[in-house]
C-alpha positions as CSV (number, residue, x, y, z in Angstrom):
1,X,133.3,146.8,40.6
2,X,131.4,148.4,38.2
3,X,133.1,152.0,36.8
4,X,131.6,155.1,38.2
5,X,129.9,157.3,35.1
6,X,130.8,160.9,34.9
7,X,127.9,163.2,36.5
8,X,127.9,164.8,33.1
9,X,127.3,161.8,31.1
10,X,124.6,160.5,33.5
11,X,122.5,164.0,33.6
12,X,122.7,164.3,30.1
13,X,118.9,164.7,29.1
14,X,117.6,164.6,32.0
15,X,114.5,166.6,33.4
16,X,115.7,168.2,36.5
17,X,113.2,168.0,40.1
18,X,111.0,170.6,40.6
19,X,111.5,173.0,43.7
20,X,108.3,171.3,45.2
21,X,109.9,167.5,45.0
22,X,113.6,169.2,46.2
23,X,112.1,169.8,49.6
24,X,113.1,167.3,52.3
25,X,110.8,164.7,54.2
26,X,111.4,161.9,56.8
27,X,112.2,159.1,55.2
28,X,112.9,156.9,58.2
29,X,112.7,157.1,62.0
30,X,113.6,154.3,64.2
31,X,113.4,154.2,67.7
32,X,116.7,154.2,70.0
33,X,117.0,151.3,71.9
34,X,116.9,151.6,75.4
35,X,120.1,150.0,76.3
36,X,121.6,153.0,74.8
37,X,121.5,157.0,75.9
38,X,122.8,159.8,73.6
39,X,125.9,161.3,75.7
40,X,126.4,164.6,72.5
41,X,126.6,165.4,69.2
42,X,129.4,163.4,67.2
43,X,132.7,164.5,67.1
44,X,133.5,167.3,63.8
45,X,136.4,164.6,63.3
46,X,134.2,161.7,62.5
47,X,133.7,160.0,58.9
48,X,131.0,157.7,57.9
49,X,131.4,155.1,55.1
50,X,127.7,155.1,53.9
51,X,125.9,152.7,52.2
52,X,122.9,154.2,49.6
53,X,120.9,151.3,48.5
54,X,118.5,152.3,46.0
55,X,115.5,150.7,45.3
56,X,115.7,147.1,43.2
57,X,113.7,147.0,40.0
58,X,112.7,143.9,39.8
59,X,113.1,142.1,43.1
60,X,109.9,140.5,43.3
61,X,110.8,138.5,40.1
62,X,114.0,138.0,41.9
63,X,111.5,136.3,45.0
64,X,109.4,134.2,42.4
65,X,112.4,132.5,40.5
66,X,113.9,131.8,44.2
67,X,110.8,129.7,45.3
68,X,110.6,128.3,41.8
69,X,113.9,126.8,42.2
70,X,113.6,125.8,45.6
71,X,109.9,124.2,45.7
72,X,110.6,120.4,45.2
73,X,107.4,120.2,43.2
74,X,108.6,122.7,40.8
75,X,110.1,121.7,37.1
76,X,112.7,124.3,37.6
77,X,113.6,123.1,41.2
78,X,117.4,123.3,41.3
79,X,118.0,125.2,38.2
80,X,120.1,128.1,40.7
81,X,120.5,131.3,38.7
82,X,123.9,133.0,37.7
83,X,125.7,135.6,39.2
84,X,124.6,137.5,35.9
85,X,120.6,136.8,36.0
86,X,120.6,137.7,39.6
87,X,122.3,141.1,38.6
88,X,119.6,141.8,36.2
89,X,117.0,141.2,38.8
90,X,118.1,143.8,41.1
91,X,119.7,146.4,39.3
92,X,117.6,149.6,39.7
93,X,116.4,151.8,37.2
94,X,118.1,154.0,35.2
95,X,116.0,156.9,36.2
96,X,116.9,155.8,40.1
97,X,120.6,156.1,39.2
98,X,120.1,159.6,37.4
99,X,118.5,161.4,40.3
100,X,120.5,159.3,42.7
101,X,123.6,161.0,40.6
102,X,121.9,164.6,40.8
103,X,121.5,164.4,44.2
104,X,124.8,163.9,45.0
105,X,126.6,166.2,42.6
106,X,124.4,168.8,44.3
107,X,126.3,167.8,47.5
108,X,129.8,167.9,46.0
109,X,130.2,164.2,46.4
110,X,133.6,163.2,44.2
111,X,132.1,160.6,41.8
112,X,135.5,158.8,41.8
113,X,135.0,158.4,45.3
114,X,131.7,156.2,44.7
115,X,131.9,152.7,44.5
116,X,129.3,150.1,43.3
117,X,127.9,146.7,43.9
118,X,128.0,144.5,40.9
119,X,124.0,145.1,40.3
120,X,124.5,148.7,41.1
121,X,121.9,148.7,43.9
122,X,124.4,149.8,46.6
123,X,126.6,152.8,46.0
124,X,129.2,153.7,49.0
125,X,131.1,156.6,49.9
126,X,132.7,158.1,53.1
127,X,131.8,161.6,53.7
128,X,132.9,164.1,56.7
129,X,129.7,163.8,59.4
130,X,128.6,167.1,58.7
131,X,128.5,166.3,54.9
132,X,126.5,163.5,56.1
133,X,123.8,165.8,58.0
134,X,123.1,168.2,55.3
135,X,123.0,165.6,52.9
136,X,120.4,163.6,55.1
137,X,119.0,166.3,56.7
138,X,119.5,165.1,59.9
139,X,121.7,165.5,63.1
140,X,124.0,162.9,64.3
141,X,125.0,161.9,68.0
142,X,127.0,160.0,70.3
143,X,125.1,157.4,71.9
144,X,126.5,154.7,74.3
145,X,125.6,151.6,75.0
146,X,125.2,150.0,78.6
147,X,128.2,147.9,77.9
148,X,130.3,151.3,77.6
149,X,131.1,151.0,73.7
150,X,129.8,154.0,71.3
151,X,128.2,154.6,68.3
152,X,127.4,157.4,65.8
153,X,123.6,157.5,64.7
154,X,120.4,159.1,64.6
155,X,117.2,158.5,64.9
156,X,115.9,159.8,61.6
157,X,116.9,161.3,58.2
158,X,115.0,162.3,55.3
159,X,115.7,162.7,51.9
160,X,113.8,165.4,48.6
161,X,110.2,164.2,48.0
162,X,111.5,163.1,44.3
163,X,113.8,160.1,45.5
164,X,111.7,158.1,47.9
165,X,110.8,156.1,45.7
166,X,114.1,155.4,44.4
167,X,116.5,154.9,47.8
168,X,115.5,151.9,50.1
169,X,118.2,152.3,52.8
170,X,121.0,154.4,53.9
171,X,123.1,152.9,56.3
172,X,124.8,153.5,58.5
173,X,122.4,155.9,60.3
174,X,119.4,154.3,62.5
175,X,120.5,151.2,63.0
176,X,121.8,150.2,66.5
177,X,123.2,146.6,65.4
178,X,125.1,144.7,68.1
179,X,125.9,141.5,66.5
180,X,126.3,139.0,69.0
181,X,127.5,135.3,68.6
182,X,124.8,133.1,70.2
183,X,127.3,130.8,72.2
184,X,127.6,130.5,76.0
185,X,131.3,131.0,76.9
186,X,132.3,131.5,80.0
187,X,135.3,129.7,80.5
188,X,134.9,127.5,84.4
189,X,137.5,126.7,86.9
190,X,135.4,124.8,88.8
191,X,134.2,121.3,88.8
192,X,136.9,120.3,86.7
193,X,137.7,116.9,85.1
194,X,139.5,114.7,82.7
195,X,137.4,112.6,80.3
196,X,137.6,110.9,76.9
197,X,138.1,111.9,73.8
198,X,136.9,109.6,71.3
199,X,135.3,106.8,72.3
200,X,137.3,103.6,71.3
201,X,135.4,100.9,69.5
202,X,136.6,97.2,68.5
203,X,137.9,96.3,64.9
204,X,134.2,96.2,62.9
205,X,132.3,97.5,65.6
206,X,129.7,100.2,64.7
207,X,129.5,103.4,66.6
208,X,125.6,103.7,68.4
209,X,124.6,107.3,70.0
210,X,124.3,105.2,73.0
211,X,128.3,104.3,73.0
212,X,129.8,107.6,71.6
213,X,127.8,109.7,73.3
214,X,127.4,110.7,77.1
215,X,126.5,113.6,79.3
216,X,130.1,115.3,79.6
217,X,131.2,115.9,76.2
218,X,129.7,116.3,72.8
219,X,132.7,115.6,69.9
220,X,132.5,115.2,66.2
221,X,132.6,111.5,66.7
222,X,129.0,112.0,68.5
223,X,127.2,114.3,66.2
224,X,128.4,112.1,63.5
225,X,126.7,109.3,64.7
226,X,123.6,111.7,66.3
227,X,122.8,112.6,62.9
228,X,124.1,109.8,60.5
229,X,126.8,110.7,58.5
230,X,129.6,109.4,60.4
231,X,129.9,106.5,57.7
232,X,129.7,108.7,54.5
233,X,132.8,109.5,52.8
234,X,132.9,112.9,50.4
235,X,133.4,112.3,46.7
236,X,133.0,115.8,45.2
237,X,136.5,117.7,45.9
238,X,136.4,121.5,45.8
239,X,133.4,121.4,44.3
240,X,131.7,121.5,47.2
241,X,132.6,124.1,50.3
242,X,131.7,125.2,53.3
243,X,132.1,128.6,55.0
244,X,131.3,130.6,58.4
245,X,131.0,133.9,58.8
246,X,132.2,136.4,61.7
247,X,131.8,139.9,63.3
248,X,132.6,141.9,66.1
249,X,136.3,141.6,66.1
250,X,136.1,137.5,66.7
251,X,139.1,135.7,65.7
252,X,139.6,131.8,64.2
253,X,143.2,130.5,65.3
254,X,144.6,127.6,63.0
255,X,146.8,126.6,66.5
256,X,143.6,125.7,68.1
257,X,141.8,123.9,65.3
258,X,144.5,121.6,64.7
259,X,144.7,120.8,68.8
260,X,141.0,120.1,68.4
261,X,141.6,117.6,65.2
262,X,144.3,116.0,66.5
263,X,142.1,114.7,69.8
264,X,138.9,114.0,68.3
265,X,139.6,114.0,65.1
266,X,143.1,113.0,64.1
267,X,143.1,112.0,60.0
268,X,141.5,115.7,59.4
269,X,144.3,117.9,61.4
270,X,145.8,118.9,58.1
271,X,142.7,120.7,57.6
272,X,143.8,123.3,60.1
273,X,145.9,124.6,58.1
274,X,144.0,125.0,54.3
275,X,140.6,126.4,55.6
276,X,140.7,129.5,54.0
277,X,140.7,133.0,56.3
278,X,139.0,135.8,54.0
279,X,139.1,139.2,55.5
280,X,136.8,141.5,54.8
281,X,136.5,145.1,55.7
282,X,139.5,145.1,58.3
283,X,138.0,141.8,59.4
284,X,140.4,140.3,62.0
285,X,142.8,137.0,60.9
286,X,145.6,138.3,63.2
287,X,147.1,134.4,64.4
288,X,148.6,136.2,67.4
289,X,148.3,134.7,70.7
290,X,145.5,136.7,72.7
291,X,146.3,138.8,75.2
292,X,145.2,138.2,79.0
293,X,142.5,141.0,78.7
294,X,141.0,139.2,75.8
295,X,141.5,135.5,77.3
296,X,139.0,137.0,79.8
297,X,136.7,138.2,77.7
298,X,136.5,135.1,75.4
299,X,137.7,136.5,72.2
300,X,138.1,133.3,70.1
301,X,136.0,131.3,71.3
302,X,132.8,132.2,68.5
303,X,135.3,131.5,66.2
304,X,136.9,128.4,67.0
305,X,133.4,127.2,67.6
306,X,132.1,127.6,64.2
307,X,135.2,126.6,62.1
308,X,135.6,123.4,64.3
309,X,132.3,122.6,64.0
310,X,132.0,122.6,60.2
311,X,135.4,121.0,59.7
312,X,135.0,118.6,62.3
313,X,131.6,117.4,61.0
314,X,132.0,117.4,57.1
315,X,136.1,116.7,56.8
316,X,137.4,117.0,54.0
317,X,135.4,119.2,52.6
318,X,137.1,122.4,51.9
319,X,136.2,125.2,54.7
320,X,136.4,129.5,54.7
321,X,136.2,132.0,57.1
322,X,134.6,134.9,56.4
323,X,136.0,137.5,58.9
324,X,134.1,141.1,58.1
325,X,135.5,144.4,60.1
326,X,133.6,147.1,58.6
327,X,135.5,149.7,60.5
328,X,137.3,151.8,58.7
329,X,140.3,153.5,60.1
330,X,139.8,156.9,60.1
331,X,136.6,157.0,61.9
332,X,136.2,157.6,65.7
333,X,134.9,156.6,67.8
334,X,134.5,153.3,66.3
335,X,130.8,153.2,65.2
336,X,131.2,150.6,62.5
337,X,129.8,149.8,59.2
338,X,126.6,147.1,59.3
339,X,128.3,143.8,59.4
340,X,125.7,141.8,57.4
341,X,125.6,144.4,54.6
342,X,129.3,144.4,54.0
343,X,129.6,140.8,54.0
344,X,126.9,140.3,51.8
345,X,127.9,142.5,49.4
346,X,131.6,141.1,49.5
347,X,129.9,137.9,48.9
348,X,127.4,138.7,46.2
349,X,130.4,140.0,44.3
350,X,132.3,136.6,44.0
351,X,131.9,134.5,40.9
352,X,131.7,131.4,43.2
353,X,130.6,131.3,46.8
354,X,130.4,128.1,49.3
355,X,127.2,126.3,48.6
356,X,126.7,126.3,52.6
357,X,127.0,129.5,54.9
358,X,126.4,129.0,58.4
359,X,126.4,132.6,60.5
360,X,126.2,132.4,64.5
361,X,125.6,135.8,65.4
362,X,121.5,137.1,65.9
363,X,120.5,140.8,67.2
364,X,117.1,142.1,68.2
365,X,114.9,142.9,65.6
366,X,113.5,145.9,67.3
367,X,117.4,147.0,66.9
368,X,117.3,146.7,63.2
369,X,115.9,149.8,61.0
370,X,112.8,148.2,58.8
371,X,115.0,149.7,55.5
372,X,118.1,148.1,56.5
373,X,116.4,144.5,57.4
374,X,115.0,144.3,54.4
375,X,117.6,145.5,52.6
376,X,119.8,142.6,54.0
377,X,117.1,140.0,53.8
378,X,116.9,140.8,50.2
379,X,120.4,140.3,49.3
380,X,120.2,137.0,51.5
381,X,117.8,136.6,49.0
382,X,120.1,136.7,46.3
383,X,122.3,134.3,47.7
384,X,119.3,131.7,47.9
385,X,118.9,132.4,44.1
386,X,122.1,131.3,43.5
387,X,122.3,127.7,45.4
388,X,123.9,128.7,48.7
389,X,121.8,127.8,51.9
390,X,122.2,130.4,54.5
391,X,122.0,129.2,58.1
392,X,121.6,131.4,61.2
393,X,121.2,130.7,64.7
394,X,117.8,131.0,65.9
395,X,119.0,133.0,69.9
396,X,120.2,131.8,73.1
397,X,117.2,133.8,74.8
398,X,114.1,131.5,74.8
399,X,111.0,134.0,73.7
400,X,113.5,137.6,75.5
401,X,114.8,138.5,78.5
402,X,113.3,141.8,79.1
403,X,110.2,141.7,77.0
404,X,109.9,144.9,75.8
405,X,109.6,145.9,71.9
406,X,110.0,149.7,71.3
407,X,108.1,150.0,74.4
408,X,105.4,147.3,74.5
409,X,105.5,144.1,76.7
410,X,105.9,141.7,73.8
411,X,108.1,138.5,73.4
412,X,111.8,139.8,71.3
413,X,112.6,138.3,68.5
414,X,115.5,137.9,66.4
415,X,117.5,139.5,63.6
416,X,118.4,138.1,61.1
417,X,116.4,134.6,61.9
418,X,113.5,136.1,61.2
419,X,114.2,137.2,57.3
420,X,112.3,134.7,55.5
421,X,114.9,133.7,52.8
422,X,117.4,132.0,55.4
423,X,117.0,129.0,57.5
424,X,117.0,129.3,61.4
425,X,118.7,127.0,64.0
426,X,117.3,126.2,67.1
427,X,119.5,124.2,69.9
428,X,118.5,120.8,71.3
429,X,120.1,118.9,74.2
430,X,120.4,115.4,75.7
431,X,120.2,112.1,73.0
432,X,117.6,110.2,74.0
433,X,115.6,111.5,73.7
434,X,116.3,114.8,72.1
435,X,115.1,118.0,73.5
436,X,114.5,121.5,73.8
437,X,117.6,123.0,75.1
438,X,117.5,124.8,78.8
439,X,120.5,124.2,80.7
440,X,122.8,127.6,80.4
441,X,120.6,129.3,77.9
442,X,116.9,128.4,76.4
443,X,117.1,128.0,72.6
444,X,114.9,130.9,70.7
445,X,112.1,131.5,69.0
446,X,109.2,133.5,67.8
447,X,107.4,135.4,65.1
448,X,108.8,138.4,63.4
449,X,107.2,142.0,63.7
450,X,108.7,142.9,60.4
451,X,108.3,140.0,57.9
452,X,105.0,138.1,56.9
453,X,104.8,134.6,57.3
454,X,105.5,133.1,54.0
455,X,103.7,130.9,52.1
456,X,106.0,127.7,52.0
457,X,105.1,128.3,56.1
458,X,101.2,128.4,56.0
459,X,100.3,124.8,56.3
460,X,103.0,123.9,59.1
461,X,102.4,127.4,61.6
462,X,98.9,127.3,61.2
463,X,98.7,124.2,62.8
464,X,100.8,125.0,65.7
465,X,98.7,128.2,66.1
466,X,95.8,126.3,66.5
467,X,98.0,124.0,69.4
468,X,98.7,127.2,71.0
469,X,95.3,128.9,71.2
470,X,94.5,131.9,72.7
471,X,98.0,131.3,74.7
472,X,99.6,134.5,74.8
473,X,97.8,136.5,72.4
474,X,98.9,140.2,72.1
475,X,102.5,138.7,73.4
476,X,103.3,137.6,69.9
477,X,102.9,138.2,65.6
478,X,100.3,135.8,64.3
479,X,100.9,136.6,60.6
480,X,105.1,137.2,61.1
481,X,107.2,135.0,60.0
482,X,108.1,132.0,62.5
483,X,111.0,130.5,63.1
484,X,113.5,128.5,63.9
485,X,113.0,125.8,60.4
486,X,115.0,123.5,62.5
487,X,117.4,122.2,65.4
488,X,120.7,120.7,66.2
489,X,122.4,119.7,69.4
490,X,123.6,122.7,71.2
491,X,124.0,121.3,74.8
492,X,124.4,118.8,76.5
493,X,123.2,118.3,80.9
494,X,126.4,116.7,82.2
495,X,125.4,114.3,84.3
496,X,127.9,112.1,84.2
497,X,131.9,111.9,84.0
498,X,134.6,109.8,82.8
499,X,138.0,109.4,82.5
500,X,140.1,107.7,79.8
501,X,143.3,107.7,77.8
502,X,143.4,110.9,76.1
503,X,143.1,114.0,78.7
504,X,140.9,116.9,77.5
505,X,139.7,119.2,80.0
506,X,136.2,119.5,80.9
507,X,133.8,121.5,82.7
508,X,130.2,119.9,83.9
509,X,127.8,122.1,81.9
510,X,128.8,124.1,78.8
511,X,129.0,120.4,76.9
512,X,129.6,121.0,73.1
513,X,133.6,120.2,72.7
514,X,136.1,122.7,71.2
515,X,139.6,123.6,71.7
516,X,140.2,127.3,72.5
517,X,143.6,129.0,73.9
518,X,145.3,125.8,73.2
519,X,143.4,123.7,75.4
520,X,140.7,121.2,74.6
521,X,137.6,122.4,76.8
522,X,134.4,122.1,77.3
523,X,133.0,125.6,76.6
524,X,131.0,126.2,73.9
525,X,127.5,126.0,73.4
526,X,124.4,127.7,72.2
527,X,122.8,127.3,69.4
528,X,126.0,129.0,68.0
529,X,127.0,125.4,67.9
530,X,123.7,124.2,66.6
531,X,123.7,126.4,63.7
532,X,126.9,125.1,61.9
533,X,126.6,121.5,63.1
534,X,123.3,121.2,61.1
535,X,125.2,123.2,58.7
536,X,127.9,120.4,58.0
537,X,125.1,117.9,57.7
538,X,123.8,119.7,54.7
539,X,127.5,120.4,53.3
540,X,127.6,116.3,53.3
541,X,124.1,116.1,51.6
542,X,125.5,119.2,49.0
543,X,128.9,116.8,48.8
544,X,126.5,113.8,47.6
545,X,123.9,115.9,45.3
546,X,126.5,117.3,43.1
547,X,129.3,114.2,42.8
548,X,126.3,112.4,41.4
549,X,125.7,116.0,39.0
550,X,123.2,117.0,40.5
551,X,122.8,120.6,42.1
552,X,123.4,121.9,45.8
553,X,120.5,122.1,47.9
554,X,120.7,126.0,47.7
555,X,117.6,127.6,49.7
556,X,116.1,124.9,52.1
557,X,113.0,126.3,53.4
558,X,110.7,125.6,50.6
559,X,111.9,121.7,50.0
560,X,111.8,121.4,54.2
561,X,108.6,122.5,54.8
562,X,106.9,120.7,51.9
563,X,108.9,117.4,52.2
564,X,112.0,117.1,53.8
565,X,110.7,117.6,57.1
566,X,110.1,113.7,56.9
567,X,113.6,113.5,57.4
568,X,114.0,114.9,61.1
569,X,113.6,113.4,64.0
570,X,110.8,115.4,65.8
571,X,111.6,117.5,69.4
572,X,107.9,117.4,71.4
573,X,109.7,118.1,75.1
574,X,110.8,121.5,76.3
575,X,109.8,125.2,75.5
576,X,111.3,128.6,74.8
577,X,111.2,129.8,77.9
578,X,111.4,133.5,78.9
579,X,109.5,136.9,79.9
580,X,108.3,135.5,82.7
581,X,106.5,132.6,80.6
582,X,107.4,128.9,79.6
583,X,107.2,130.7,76.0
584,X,106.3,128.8,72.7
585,X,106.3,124.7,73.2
586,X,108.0,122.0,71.4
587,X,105.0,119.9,70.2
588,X,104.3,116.9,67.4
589,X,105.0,118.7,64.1
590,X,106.6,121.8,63.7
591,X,107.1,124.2,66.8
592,X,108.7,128.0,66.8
593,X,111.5,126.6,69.3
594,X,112.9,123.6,67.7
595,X,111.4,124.2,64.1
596,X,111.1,120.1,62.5
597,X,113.4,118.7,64.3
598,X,116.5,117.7,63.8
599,X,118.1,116.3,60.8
600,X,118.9,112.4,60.2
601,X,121.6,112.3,57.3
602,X,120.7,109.0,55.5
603,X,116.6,110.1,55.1
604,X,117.5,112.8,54.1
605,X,119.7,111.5,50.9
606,X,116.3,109.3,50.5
607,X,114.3,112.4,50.4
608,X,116.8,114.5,47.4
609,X,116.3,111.3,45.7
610,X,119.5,109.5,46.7
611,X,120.3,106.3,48.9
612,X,123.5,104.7,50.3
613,X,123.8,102.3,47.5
614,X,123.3,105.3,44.9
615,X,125.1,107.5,46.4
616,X,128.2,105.9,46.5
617,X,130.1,107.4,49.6
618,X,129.4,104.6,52.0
């Protein structure tokens, strides 16, 4: 953390704003949502921990060295910036920080109380709520959501004429964020049956999709084979990790991960107890049993999902769990800090990160302030820059549910899939062949309101505008920025059952395999699952990149939509279904439900320039 400077030192020369540019104006207004209703003004009692961003110099440098060293094409391609140059890029100016300072020493803020992102683009500070409103000119409420819960926020607030230039975001005040992790999860009593593990094979027998795989159960011994890397054995230690991150209060339990390993994979069970649990902002790593009220409401099961995923799928590479809180304790009611930004700038602190980052939570973007999502999508930016590859899920809900955007009959779209510096997962189901997913939840897609389509995208969504037509115009952003990139299993239609030697319990739709409250179930799915099992395939290709020296991956999109796209297997059945609509298609090529497909492990090595006799970790 970088020291604070003394108000006096940093006004020291400097020419004071004139009456005209002290006068306030809206900086930013954001529509409530309309799943929440203000109930009254917030409490006198209540504290907010806000976040100033201010404005980053030299971001757009920051942009072009990120595609540099992602575009395959490119002589710097792989050449990942450090911590340091990344700091440089987005520091802001020193004029910024001056009249950032004056501004606040006019509002009695303690300066010891400040504290800074490395890069000094975020400065935080908790303030009384009615500190907050004169400072932001504005007027805070109470609004609840249809769910019951609360939060603290307005719809506007405006800053003097002389800093708009200077701060890009102040959160949290607009923003009605309600991460939610894309997996369906309702535990089922009905229909219940026994069926196998791991599928046993004879001494030298190879493991086919066809053998391993059936229409009850999806288990690391599946995916493994699905997508190719059940033969490949890591070779670069701690070198190479892995992490997930969580929100919301969801909880990772070690007791659970080692049941899991020890049915469907046994020689990783040790694992369960080294993956790291980072907590963030209160975040929650409580190991406690959970309580009957949150057995009913599914609290774990996000969790076990993701971790279970990635360790199942890329064993032994080493594993973390990024829990973020973000509430702090003295506020009430609980109206919480924005989960994204306080993991990111925990991250974007750390001298190392995971290489791989796999996040299974998406809101709506019409939820999401247009300061604060680019404010996040920048700092995802930054974490591109610097070799990690950020995946997201891409939404459980097909092209929306109630297809209304601030108002206007439109198809929703998602937050953050639709920043253009991470890459999106969409869900498939079924093996052969693959396919869109549909049963229990449609996998997502679309084109965002907010960001443009970039230009690594042109090529690939033109042509699947020109597939699509006239077909739903006005329902949709041409020029956004489309997504998912790609797609992993996420479901699987249970058509069949079986029974064998080891017992797990099964259910006959929600078909990707996890253990949860100590018992090995059927219950996860979504592309919550997609997005970290396509994850662990790219922690293997990471694993085999850099024990050979050569760099991680790091931001995909560029090097997927240019050439490794060759090296999925493409999804032409199914569509995102929804508003009434059978939504956006799966077609030949890319599609904004399953992106390029799915990923095949050993084409993959061939397209970074690798093969199994290279590689070595056959």
């Amino acid at each position: 953390m970088i020291r604070a400077l003394t108000f006096g030192a940093v006004l020291l020369g400097l020419a004071t704003a004139s009456p005209l540019e002290r006068r306030y104006a809206v900086k930013e207004r954001h529509t409530v949502p309309g799943t929440f209703t203000r109930v009254g003004d917030a409490p006198e009692s209540h504290h907010v921990l806000l976040s100033v961003g201010l404005t980053q110099a030299r971001f757009s440098e920051l942009e072009q060295h990120l595609f540099e060293v992602s575009d395959p094409d490119h002589a710097r391609y792989g050449q990942h910036l450090s911590q340091y140059e990344v700091n440089e890029l987005v520091s802001p100016s020193e004029k910024a920080l001056l009249l950032v300072h004056e501004w606040l020493q006019e509002h009695n803020v303690d300066p010891t109380s400040i504290s800074y992102s490395p890069a000094r683009d975020f400065l935080s500070f908790s303030l009384p709520i009615a500190d907050v409103e004169s400072l932001l000119d504005t007027k805070f409420s109470t609004y609840r959501h249809a769910d019951g819960s609360e939060l603290v926020r307005t719809h506007e607030w405006s800053l003097p004429l002389h800093l708009h230039d200077h701060i890009a975001a102040i959160q949290p005040t607009t923003s009605f964020l309600r991460p939610r992790g894309q997996v369906v999860s309702s535990p089922r009593s009905v229909n219940q049956v026994f069926g196998e593990a791991v599928v046993q094979l004879a001494d030298g027998e190879s493991p086919t999709v066809a053998k391993v795989c059936n229409g009850s159960f999806v288990t690391p011994q599946c995916i493994r084979t699905l997508y190719e890397t059940i033969n490949y054995k890591p070779q670069a230690g701690t070198k190479n990790q892995a992490a997930v991150g969580e929100f919301d209060g969801e909880v990772v339990n070690r007791s659970d991960t080692r049941i899991f390993l020890e049915a469907v994979r046994p020689e990783a069970a040790g694992a369960a107890a080294t993956y790291n649990l980072v907590s963030i902002a209160n975040g929650t790593i409580s190991q406690a049993h959970d309580t009957p009220k949150q057995q009913k409401a599914g609290l774990g099961i996000e969790g076990d999902l993701d971790i279970q995923a990635i360790i199942g799928n890329s064993w032994p590479v080493q594993a973390t769990v990024y829990s973020t809180g973000g509430v702090p304790p003295e506020q009430s009611p609980q109206d919480g800090n924005e989960p994204y930004l306080t993991l990111l700038q925990y991250l974007l602190k750390q001298t190392f990160i995971p290489q791989v980052l796999s996040i299974s939570y998406e809101d709506g973007e019409d939820t999401v302030p247009l300061s604060y999502a680019r404010a996040v999508c920048s700092q995802f930016a930054q974490l591109g820059a610097r070799g990690v590859s950020v995946f997201f899920s891409s939404g459980d809900g097909g092209v929306g549910e109630d297809c209304k955007v601030n108002g206007t009959k439109k198809f929703e779209t998602g937050f953050p899939s639709d920043c253009p510096y991470i890459t999106s997962v969409g869900a498939t189901q079924g093996f052969a062949p693959e396919i869109v997913a549909h049963d229990g939840f449609v996998s997502g897609g679309g084109f965002s309101n907010v960001f443009g389509r970039p230009s690594y995208q042109d090529a690939a969504v033109s042509a699947y505008l020109k597939k699509l037509g006239n077909k739903y115009e006005g329902f949709y952003n041409k020029s956004g920025r489309a997504y998912p990139d790609m797609a992993a299993i996420g479901v699987v239609s249970a058509q069949s059952q079986t029974t064998g030697r080891v017992k797990l319990l099964i259910t006959t739709y929600q078909n990707i395999t996890i253990a949860w409250n100590g018992t090995v179930s059927n219950i996860g799915g979504g592309t919550s699952a997609s997005a970290p099992i396509a994850a662990s395939v790219f922690t293997l290709v990471n694993d085999a990149l850099i024990s050979h020296g050569k760099p991680p991956m790091g931001f995909l999109n560029p090097w997927l939509y240019k050439k490794g796209h060759v090296a999925f297997s493409d999804v032409t059945i199914g569509s995102a279904v929804g508003c009434g609509t059978k939504g956006f298609p799966a077609v030949q090529g890319w599609d904004a439900v399953t992106g390029w497909g799915t990923p095949r492990f050993e084409k993959i090595l061939q397209a970074v320039g690798l093969n199994g006799s290279v590689a070595g970790g056959w």
